[in-house]
Backbone as JSON, one array per atom type, in Angstrom:
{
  "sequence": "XXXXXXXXXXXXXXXXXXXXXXXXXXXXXXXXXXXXXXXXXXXXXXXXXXXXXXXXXXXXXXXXXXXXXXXXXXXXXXXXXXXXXXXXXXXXXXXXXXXXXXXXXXXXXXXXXXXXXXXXXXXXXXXXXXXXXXXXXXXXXXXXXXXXXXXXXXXXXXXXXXXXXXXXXXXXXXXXXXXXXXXXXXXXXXXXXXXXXXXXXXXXXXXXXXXXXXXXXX",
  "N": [[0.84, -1.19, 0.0], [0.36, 2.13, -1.01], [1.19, 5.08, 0.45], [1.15, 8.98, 0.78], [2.4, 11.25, 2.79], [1.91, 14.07, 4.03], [3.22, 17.07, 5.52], [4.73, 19.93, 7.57], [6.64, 18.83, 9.23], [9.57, 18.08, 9.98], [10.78, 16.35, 11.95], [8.41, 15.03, 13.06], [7.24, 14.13, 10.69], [9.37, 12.53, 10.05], [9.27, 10.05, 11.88], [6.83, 9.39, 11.77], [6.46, 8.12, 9.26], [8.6, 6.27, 9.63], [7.54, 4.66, 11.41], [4.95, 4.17, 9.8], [6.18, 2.87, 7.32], [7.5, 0.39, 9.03], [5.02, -0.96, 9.34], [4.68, -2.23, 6.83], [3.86, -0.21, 5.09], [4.23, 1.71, 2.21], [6.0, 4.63, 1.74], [5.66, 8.2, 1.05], [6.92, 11.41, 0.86], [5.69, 14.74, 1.24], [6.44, 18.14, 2.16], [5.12, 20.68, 1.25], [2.32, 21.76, 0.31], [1.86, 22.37, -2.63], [3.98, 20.64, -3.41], [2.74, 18.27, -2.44], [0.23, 18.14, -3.68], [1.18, 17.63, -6.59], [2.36, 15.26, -6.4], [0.51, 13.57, -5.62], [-1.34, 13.94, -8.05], [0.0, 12.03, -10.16], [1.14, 10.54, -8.93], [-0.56, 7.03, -8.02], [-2.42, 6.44, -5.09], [-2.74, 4.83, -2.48], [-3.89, 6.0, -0.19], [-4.13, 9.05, 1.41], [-2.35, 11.05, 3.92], [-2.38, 14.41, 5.19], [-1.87, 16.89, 5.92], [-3.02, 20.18, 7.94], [-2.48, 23.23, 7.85], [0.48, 24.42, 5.88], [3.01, 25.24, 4.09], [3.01, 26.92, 0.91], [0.87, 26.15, -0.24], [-2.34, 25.43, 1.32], [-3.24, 22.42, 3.19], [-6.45, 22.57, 3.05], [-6.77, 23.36, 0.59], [-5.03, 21.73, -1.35], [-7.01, 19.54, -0.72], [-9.1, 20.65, -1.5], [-8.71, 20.98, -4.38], [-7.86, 18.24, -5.06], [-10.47, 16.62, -5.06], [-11.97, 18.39, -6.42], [-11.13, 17.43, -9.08], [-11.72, 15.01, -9.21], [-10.39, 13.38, -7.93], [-10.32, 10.73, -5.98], [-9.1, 9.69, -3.56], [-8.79, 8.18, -0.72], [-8.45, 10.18, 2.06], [-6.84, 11.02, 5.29], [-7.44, 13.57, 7.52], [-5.04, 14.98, 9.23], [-4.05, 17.13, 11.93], [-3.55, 20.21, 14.44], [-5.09, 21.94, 14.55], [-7.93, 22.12, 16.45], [-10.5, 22.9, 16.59], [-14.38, 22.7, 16.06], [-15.62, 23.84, 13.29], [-13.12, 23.54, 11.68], [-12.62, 21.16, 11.56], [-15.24, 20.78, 10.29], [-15.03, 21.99, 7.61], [-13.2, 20.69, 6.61], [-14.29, 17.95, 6.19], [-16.42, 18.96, 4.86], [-15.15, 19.78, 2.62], [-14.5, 17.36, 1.63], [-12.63, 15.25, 2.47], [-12.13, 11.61, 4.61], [-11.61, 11.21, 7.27], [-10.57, 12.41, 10.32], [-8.18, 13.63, 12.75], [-6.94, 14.63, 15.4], [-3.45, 16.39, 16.29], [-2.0, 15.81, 19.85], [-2.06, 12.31, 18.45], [-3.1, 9.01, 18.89], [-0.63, 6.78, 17.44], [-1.7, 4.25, 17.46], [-4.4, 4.48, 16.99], [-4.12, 5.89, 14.69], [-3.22, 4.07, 12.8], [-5.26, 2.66, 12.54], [-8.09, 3.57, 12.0], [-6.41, 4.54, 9.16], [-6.07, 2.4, 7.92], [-8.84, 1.14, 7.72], [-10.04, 2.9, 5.92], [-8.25, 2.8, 3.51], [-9.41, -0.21, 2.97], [-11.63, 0.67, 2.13], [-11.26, 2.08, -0.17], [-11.79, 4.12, -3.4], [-14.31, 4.99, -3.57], [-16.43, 7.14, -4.88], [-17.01, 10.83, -3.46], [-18.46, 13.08, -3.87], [-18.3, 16.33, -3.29], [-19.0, 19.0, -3.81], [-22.63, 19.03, -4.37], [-24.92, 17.78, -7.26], [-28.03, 19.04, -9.22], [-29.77, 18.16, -11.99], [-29.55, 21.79, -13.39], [-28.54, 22.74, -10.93], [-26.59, 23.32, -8.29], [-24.81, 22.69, -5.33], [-22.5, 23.9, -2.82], [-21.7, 22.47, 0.11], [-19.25, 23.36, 1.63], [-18.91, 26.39, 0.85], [-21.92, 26.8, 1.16], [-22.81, 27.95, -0.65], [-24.98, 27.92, -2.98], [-26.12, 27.73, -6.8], [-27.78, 28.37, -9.91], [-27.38, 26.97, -13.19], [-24.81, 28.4, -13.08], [-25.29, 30.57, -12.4], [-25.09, 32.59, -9.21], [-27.33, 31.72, -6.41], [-29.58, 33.37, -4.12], [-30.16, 32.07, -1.1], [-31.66, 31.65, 1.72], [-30.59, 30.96, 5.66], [-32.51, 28.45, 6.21], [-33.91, 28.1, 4.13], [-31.43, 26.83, 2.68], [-30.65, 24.6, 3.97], [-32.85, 22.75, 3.55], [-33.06, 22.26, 1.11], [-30.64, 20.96, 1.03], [-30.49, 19.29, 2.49], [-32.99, 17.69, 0.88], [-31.36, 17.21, -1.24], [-29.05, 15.87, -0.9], [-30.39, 13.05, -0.13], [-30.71, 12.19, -2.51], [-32.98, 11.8, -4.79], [-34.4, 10.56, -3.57], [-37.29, 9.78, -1.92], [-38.57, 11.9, 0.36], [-40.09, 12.7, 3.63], [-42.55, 15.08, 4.91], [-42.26, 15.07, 7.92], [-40.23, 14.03, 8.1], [-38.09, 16.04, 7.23], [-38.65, 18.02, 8.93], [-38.03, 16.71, 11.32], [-35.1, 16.9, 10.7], [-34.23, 18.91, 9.92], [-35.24, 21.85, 10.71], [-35.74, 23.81, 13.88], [-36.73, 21.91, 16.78], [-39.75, 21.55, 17.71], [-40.64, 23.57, 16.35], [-43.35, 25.85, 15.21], [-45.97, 25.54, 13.05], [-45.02, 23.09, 11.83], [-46.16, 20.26, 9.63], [-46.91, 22.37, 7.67], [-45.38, 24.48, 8.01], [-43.09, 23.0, 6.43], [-43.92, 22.97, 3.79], [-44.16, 26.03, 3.39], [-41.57, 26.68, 2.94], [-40.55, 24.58, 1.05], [-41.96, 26.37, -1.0], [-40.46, 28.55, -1.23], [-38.01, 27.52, -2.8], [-39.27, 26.54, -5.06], [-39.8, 28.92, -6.25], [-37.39, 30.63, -6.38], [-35.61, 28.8, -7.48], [-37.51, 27.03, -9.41], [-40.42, 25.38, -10.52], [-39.58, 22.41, -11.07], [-37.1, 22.24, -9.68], [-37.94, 20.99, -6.75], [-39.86, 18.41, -6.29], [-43.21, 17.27, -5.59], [-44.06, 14.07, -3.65], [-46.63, 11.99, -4.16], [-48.36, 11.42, -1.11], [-46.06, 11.29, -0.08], [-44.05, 13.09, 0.69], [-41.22, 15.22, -0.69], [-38.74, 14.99, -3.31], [-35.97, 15.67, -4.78], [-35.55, 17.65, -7.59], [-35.02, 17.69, -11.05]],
  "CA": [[0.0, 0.0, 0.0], [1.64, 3.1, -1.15], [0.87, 6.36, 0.87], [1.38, 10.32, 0.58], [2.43, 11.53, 4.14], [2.52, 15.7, 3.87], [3.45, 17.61, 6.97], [5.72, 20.28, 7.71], [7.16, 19.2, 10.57], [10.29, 17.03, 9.93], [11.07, 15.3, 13.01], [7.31, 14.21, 13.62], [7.2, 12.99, 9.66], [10.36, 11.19, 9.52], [8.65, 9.39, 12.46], [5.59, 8.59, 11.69], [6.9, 7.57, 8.65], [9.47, 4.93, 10.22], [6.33, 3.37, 12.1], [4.15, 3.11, 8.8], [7.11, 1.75, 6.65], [7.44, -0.79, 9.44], [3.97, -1.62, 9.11], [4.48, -2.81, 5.79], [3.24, 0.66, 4.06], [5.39, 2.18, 1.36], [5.33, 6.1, 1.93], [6.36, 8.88, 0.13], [6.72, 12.51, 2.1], [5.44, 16.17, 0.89], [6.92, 19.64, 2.95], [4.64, 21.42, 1.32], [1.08, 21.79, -0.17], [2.38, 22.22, -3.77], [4.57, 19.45, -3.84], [1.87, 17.04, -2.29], [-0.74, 17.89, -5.29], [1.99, 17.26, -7.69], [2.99, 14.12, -6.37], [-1.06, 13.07, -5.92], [-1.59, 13.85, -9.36], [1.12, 11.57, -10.96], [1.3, 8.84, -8.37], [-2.22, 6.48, -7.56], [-1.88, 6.11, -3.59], [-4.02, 3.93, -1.45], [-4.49, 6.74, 1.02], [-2.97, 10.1, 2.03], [-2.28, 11.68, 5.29], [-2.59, 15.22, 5.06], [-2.0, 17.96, 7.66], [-4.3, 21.46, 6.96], [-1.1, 24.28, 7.65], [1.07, 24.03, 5.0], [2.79, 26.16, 3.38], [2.6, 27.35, -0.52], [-0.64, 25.66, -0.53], [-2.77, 24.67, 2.46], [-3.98, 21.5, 3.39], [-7.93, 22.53, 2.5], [-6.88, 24.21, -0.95], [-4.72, 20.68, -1.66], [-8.4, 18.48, -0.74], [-10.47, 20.73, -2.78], [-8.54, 20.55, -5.93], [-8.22, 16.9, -5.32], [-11.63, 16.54, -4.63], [-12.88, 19.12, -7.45], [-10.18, 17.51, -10.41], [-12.24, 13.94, -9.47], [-9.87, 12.18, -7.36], [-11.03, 9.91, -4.52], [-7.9, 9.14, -2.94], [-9.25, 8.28, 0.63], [-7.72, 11.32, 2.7], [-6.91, 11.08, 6.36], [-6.67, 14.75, 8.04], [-4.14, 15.25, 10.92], [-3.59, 18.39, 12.54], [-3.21, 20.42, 15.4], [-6.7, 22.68, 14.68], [-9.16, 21.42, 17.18], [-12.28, 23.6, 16.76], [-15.25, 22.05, 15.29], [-15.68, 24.16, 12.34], [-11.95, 23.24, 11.11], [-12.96, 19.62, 11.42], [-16.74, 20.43, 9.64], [-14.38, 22.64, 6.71], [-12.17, 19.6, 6.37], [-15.21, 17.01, 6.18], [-17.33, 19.6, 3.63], [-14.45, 19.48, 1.53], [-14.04, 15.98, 1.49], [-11.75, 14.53, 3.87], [-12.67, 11.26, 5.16], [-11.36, 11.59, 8.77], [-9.84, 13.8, 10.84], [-7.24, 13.46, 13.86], [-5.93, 16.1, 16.23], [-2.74, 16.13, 17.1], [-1.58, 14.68, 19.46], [-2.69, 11.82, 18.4], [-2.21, 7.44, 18.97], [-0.03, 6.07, 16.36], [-2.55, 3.12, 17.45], [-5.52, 4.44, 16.42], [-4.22, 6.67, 13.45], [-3.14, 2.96, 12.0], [-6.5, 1.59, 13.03], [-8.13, 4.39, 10.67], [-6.26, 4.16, 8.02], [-6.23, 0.63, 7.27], [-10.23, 1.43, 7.17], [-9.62, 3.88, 4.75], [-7.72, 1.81, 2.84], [-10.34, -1.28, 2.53], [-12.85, 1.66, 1.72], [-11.38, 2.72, -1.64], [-11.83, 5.5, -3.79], [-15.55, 5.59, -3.48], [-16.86, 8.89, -5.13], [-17.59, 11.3, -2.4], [-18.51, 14.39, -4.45], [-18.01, 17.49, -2.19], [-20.33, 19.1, -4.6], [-23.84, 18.26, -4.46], [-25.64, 18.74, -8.1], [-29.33, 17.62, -9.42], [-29.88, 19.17, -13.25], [-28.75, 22.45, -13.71], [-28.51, 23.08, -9.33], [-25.26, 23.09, -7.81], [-24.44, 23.15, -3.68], [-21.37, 23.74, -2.26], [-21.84, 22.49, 1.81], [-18.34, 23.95, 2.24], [-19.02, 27.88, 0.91], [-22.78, 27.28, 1.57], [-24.01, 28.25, -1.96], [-25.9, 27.36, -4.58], [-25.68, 28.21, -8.36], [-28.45, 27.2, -11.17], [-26.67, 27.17, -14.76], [-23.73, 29.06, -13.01], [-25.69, 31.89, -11.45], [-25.34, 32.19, -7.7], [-28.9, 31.92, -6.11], [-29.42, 33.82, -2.67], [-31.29, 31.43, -0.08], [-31.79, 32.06, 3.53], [-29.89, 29.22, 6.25], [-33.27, 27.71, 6.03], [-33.76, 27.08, 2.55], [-30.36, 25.87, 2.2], [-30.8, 23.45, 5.1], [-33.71, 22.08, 3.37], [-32.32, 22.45, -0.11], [-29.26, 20.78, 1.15], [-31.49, 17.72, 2.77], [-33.04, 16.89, -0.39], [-30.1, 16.76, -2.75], [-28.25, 14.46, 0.0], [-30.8, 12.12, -0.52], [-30.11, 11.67, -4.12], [-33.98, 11.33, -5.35], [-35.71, 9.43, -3.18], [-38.73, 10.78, -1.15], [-38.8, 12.69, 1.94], [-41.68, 13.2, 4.26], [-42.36, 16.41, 5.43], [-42.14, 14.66, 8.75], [-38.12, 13.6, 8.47], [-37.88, 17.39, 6.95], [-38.89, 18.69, 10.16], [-37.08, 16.69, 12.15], [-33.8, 17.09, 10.63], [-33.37, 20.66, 9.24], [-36.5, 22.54, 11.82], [-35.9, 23.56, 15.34], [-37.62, 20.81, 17.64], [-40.94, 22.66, 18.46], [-40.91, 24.74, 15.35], [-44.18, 26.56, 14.68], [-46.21, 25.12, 11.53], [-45.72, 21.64, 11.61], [-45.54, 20.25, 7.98], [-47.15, 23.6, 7.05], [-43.65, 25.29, 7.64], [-42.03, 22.79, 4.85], [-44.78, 23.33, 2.69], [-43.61, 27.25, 2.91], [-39.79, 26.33, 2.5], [-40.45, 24.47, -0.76], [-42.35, 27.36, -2.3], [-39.51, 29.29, -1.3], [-37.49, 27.16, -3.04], [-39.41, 26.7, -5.8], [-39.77, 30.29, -6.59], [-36.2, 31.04, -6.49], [-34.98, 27.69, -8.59], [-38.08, 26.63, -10.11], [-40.81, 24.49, -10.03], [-39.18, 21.61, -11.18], [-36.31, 21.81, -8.29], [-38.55, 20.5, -5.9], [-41.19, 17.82, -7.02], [-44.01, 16.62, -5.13], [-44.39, 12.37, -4.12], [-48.01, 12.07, -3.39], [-48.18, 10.57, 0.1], [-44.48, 10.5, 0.63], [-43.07, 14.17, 1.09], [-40.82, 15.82, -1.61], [-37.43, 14.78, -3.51], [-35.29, 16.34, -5.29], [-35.84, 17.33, -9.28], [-33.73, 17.51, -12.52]],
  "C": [[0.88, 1.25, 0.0], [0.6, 4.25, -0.58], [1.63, 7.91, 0.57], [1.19, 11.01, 2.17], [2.32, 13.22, 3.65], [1.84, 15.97, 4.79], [4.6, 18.57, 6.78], [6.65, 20.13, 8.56], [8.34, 17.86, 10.3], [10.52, 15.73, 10.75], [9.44, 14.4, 12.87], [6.93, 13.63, 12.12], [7.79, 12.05, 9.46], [10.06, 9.79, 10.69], [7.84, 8.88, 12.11], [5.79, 7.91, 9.95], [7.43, 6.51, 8.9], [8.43, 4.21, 10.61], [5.8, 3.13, 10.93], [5.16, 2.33, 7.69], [7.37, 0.54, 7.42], [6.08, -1.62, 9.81], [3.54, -1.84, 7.77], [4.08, -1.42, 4.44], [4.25, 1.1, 2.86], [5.51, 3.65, 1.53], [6.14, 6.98, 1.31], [5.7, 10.24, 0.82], [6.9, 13.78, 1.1], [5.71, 16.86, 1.87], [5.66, 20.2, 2.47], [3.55, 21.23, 0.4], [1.1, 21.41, -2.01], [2.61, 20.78, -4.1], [3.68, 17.93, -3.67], [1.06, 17.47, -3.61], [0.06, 17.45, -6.69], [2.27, 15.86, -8.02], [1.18, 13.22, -6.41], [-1.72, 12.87, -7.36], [-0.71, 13.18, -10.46], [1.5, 10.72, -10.51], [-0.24, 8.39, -8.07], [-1.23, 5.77, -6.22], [-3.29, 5.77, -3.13], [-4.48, 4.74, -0.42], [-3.66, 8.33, 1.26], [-3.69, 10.88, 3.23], [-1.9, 13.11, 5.21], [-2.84, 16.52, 6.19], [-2.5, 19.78, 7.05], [-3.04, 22.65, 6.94], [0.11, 23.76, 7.29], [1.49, 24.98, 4.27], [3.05, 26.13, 1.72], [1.29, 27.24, -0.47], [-1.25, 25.37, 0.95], [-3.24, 23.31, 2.3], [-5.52, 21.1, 3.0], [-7.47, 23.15, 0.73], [-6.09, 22.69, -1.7], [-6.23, 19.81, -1.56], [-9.22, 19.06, -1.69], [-9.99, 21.05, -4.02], [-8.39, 19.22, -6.54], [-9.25, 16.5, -5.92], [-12.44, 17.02, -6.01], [-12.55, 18.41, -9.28], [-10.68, 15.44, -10.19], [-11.22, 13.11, -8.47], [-9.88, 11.89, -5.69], [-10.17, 9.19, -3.5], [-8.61, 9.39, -1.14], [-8.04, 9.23, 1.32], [-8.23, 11.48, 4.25], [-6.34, 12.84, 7.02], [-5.84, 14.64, 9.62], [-3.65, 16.24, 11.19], [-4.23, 18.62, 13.62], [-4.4, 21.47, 15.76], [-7.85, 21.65, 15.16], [-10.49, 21.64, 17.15], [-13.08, 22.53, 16.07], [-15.5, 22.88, 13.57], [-14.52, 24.11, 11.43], [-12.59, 21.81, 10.57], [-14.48, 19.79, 10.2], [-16.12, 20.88, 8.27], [-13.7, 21.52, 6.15], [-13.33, 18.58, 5.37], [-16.08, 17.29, 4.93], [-16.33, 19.17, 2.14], [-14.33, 18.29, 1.0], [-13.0, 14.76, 1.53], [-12.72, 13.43, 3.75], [-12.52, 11.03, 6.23], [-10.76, 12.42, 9.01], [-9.35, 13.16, 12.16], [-6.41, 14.44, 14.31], [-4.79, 15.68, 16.24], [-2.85, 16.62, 18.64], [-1.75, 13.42, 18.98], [-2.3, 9.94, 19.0], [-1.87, 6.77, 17.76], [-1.52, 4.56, 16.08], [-4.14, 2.84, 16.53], [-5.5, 4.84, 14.87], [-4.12, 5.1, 12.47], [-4.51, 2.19, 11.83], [-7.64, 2.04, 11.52], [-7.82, 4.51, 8.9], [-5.98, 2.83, 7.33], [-7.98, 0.69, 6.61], [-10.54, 2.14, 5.89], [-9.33, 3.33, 3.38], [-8.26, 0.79, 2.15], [-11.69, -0.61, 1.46], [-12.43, 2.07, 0.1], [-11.39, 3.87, -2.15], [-12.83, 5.12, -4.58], [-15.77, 6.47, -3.73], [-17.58, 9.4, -3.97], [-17.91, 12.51, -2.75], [-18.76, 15.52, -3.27], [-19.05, 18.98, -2.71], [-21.71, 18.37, -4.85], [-24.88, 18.95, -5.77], [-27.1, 18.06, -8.52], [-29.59, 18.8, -10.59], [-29.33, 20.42, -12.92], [-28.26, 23.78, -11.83], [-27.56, 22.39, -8.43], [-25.44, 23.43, -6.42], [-23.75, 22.62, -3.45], [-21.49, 23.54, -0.39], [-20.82, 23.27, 2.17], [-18.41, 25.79, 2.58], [-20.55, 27.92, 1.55], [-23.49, 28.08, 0.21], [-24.2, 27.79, -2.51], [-25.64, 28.49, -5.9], [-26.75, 27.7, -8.71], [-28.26, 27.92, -12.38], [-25.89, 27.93, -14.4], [-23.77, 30.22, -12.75], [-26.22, 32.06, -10.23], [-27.09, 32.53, -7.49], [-28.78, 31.99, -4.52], [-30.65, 33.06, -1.34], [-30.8, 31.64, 1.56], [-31.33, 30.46, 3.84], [-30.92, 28.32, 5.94], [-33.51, 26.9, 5.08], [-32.93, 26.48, 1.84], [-30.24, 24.74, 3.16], [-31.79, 22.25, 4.21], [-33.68, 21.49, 1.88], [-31.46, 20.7, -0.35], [-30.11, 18.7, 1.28], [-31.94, 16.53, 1.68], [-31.73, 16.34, -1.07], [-29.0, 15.59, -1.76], [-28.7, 13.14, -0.31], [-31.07, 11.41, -1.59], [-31.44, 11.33, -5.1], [-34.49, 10.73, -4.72], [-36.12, 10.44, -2.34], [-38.42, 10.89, 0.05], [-40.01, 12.92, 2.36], [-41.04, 14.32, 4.7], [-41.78, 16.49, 6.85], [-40.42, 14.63, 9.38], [-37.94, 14.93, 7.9], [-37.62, 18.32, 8.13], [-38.19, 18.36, 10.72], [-35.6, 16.9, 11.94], [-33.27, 18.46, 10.26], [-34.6, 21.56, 10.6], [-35.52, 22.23, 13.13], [-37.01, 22.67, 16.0], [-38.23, 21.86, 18.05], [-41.23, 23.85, 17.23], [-42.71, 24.68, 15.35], [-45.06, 26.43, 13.39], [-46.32, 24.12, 11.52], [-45.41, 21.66, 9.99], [-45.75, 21.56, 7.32], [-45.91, 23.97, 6.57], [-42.97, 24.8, 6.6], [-42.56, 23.28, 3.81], [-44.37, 24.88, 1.92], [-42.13, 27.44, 2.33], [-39.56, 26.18, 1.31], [-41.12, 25.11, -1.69], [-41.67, 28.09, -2.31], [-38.63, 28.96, -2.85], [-37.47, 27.29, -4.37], [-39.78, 27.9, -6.69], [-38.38, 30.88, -6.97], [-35.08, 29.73, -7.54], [-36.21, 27.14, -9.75], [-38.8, 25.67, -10.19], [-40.31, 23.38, -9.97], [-37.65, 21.12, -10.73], [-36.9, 21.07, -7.72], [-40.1, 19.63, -6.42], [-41.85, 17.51, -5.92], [-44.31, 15.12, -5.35], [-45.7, 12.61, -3.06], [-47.69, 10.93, -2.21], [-47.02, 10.52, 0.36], [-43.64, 11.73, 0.69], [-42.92, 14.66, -0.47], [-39.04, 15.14, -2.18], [-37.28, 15.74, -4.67], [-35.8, 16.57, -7.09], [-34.78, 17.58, -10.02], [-33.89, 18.77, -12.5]]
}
């Protein structure tokens, strides 16, 4: 299994390097943001380990040209940014884990072996359905390549559908997953959401399944 370690931090790569070469891996080490997309795009690697401060390039601007240029190279993040919105930035982009430092050699191996079995599964980081694009990471939408201005709501609900890839939603699982618990309306409230919706994208964004909610349209 050949990997793509990039880190700036010598001592703690040429380490964690020594442990996964003695766990059989093969690995091959990026300094800097640049040089990892170079080497990603010109070698096929079973996995890369990827740390977000970096310099030329960062760590998120390396995942989302991966990510955007089609390639599914399962990508483990490791760094030293703890917040939650680092980790949700990472994840939007299309990361498939994340690990603080410090971290356990134990587990980080545990991880990426998972990783590993997992493939390069398309995980589009872009979510599109006919000519209606959403980015989870910036939080917009486009239709035919002209931004479209929706309130958190209607991109919550937006966002819901197109996750589910076409199949039907009740108004019911609408509510509970994008709605404050206790919201005001009841299915009513979706009912108003998707005329939002459909006013601002068009009827045929948002279709109606008799008896079964709403999914997504072409």
């Amino acid at each position: 299994m050949r990997l793509l370690l990039v880190d700036d931090e010598p001592r703690l790569t040429a380490a964690l390097a020594r442990g996964l070469v003695a766990d059989g891996f093969t690995v091959d080490v990026a300094a800097d943001g640049a040089a990892a997309l170079e080497l990603a795009e010109s070698v096929e690697y079973d996995a890369l380990l990827l740390d977000l401060m970096m310099p030329v390039l960062s760590g998120y601007e390396v995942l989302r040209r991966l990510r955007h240029g089609g390639d599914w190279t399962p990508v483990l993040v490791l760094s030293a940014k703890d917040g939650e919105y680092d980790l949700a930035d990472a994840l939007d982009l299309g990361a498939d884990d994340y690990l603080v430092k410090p971290y356990s050699y134990v587990v980080l191996l545990a991880r990426l072996r998972v990783l590993v079995r997992r493939g390069r599964a398309p995980r589009p980081a872009l979510l599109a359905a006919g000519a209606v694009v959403l980015d989870p990471a910036s939080r917009t939408v486009t239709k035919a390549g002209k931004p479209v201005d929706l309130t958190p709501r209607e991109f919550g609900v937006l966002e819901y559908l197109m996750r589910r890839d076409g199949a039907a939603v009740s108004k019911s699982e609408l509510l509970e997953h994008v709605f404050d618990v206790g919201a005001d309306g009841g299915p009513n409230l979706v009912e108003v959401y998707v005329s939002y919706l459909r006013r601002k994208l068009g009827r045929e964004a948002v279709v109606t399944v008799r008896g079964g909610g709403y999914r997504i349209g072409g």
